[in-house]
C-alpha positions as CSV (number, residue, x, y, z in Angstrom):
1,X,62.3,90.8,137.2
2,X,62.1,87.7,136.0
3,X,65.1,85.1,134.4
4,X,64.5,84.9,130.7
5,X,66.0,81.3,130.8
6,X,64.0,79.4,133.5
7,X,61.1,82.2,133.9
8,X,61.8,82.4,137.8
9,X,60.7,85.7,139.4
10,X,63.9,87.7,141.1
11,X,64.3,90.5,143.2
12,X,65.4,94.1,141.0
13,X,68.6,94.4,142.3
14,X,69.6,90.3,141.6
15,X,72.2,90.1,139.5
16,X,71.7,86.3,138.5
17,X,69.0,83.5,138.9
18,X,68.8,81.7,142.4
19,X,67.5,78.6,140.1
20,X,69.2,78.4,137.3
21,X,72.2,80.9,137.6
22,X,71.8,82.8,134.3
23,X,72.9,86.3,134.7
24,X,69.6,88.4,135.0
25,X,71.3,91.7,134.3
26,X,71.2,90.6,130.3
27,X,67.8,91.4,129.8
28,X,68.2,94.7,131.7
29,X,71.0,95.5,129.2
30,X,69.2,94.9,126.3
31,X,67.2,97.7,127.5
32,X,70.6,100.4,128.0
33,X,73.1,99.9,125.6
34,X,75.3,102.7,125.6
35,X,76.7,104.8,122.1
36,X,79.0,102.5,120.2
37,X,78.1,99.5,122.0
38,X,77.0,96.5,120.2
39,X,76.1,93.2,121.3
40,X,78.6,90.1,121.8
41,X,76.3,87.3,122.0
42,X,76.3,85.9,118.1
43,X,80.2,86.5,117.7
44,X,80.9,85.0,121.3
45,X,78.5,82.1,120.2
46,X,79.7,81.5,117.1
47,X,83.5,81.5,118.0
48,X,83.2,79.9,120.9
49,X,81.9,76.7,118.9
50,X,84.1,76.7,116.4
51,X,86.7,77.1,118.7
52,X,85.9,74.1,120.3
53,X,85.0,72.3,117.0
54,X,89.2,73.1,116.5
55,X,90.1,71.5,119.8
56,X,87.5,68.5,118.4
57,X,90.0,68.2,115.4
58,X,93.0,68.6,116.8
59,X,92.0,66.0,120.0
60,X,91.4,63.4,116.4
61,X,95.0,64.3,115.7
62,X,96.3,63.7,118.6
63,X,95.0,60.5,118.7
64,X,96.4,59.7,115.4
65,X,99.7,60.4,116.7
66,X,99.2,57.8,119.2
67,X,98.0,55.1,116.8
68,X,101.7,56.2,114.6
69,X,103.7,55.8,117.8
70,X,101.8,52.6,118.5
71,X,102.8,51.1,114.8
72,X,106.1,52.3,114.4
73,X,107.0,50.5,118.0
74,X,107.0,47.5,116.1
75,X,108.6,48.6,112.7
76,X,111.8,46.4,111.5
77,X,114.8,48.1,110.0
78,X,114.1,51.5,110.8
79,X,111.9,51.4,107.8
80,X,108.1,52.6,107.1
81,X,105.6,50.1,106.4
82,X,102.4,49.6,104.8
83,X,100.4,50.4,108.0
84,X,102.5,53.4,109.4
85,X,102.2,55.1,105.3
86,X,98.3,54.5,105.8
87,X,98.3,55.9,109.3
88,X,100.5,59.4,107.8
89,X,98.0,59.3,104.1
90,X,94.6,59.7,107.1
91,X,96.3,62.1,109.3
92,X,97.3,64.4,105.9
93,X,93.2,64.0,105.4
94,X,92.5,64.9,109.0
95,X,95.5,68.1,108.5
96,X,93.6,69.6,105.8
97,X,90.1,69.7,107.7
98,X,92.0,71.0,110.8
99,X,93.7,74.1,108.8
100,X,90.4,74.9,107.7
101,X,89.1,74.7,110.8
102,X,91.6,77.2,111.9
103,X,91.2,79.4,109.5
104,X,87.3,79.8,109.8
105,X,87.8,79.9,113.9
106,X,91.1,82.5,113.5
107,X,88.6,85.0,111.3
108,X,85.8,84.6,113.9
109,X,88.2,84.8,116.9
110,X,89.5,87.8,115.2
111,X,85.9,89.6,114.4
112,X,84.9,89.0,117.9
113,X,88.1,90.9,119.4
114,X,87.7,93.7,117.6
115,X,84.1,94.2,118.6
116,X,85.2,93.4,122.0
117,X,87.6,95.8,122.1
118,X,85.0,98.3,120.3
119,X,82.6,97.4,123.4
120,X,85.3,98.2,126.2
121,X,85.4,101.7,124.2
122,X,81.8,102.3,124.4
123,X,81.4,101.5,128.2
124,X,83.9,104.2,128.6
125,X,87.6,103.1,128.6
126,X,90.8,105.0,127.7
127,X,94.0,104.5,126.8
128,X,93.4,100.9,125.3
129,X,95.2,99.5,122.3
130,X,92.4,100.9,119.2
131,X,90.1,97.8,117.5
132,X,92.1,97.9,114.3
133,X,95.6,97.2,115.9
134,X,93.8,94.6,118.3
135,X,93.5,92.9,115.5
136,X,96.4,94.1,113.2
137,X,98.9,93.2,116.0
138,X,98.5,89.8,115.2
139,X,100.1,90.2,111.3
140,X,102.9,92.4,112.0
141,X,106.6,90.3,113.2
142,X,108.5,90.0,115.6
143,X,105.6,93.0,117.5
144,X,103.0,89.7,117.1
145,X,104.9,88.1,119.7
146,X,103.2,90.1,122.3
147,X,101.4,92.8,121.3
148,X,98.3,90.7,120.5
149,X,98.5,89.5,123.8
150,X,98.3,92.9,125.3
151,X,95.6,93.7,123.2
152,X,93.7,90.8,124.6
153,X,94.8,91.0,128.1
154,X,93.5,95.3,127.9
155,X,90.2,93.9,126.6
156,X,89.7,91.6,129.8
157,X,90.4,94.0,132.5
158,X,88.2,97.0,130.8
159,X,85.6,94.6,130.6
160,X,85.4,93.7,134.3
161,X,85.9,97.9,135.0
162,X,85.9,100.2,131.5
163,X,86.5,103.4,134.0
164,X,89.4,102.1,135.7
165,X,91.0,99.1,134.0
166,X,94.4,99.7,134.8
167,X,94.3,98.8,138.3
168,X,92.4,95.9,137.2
169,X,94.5,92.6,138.6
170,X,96.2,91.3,135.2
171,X,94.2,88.0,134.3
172,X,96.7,85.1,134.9
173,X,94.5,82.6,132.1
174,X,95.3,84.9,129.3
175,X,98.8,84.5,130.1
176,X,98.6,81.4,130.3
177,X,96.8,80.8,127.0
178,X,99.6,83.0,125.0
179,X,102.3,80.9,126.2
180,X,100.5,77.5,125.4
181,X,100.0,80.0,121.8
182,X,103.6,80.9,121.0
183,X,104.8,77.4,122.0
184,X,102.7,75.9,119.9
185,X,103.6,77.8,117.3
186,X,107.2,77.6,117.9
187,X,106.5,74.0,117.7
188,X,104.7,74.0,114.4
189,X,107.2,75.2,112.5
190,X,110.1,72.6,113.3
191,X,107.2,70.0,113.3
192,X,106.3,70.1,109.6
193,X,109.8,70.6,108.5
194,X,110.1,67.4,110.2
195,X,107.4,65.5,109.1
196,X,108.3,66.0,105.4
197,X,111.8,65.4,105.1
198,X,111.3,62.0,107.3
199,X,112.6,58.8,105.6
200,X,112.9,56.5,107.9
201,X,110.8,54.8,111.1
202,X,113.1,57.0,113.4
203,X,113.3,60.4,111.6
204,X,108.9,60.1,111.7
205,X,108.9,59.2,115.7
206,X,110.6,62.1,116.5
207,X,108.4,63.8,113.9
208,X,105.3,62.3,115.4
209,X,106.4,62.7,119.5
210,X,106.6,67.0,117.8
211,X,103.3,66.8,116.2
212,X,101.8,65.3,119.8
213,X,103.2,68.5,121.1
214,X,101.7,70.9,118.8
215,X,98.1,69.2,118.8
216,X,98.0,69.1,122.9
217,X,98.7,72.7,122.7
218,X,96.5,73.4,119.7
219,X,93.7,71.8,121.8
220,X,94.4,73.7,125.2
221,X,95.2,76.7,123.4
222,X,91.5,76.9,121.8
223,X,89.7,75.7,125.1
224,X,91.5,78.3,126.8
225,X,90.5,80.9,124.4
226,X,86.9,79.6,124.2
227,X,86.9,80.2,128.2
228,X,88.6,83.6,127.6
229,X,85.4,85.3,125.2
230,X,82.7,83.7,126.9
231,X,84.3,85.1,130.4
232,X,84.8,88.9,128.6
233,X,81.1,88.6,127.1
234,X,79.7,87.5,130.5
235,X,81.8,90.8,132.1
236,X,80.7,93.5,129.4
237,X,76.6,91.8,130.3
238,X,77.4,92.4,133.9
239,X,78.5,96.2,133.5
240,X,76.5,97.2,130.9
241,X,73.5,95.9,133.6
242,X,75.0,97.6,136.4
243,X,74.7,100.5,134.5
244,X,70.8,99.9,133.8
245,X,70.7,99.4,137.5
246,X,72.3,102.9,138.5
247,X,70.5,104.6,136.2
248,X,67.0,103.3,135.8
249,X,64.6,104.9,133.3
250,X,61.8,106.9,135.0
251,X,58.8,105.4,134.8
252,X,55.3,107.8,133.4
253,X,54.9,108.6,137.1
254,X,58.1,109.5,137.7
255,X,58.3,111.7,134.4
């Protein structure tokens, strides 16, 4: 076999590259994809950047916050001045790139879950949450609170073992990512009530410390989730190779 990255020559049974460490089993599963399964590899890609083009934007926030905190340390009077209105008219600029940014990363995360989940189905789980509510979960209140999260954590553990993910050790980073998720959006919603009804130099640093929040979690949030698809895409490569391995096509002599 030989690594389709770096072109080094590896031993059947390897399962990644001693030189390079790409996973080798990818080229065996392009060769056995089961009924129903589909590859990842464009969605992952393509959410997986603009995820991180997300954390980009909301680092540039949270920098702006600083540069607000910075300026309103030395406002007089508890009144805003020319430089902090400038600072808050840029940030508003840099608001509107960042919801679009989350809007065109949110569609893609989305698309890629339910394929995910569709994949987990196709190597042969059972009982998971279906594609649709994976994804439905996510509009429906007060059930958004966690069901999405289940739907995701069901996705990870059938696609390090589809046969028998429920004994599957619950993965403690998407935990961890759904917290840093519900806080943040906990946060957002006092945070712009906040901003917009501040008058004075005090009512926007207690607007701006709430904002710092919600943009340190926006960005750990995303890399998190970044981590989280390109971990599930690497797993789903891995079985669907394993499966390539334990049942290799005959060749004309074996026939």
């Amino acid at each position: 076999m030989l690594c389709t990255q770096c072109g080094t020559a590896a031993a059947d049974d390897a399962i990644y590259c001693s030189k390079c460490g790409d996973p080798l089993l990818r080229a065996v599963a392009e060769q056995l994809p089961p009924a129903g399964f589909l590859d990842l590899t464009r969605r992952t890609n393509a959410t997986f950047y603009l995820l991180w083009a997300f954390a980009g934007l909301a680092a540039l926030a949270l920098a702006s916050d600083l540069v607000r905190l910075q300026l309103l340390s030395t406002a007089t009077f508890n009144i805003i001045d020319e430089p902090v209105a400038n600072n808050v008219a840029r940030h508003r600029v840099l608001e509107v790139l960042h919801a679009i940014m989350f809007i065109s990363s949110a569609v893609a995360f989305l698309l890629w879950t339910y394929r995910a989940n569709s994949n987990c189905r196709a190597l042969g789980a059972q009982g998971m949450i279906s594609p649709g509510w994976s994804v439905g979960w996510y509009f429906v209140p007060i059930a958004n609170l966690w069901k999405p999260y289940q739907a995701m954590e069901e996705i990870w553990q059938a696609s390090k073992n589809p046969q028998s993910w429920q004994r599957v050790k619950r993965p403690g980073i998407v935990t961890c990512w759904w917290y840093i998720w519900l806080a943040n959006l906990i946060a957002t919603n006092f945070t712009l009530t906040w901003v917009q009804s501040a008058k004075t130099s005090d009512d926007l640093i207690r607007a701006t410390n709430a904002d710092l929040f919600v943009a340190s979690t926006d960005v750990l949030a995303a890399i998190l989730a970044a981590w989280i698809i390109a971990k599930v895409h690497l797993m789903q490569e891995t079985w669907i190779g394993s499966l390539a391995l334990s049942n290799p096509t005959p060749s004309p002599q074996q026939a």
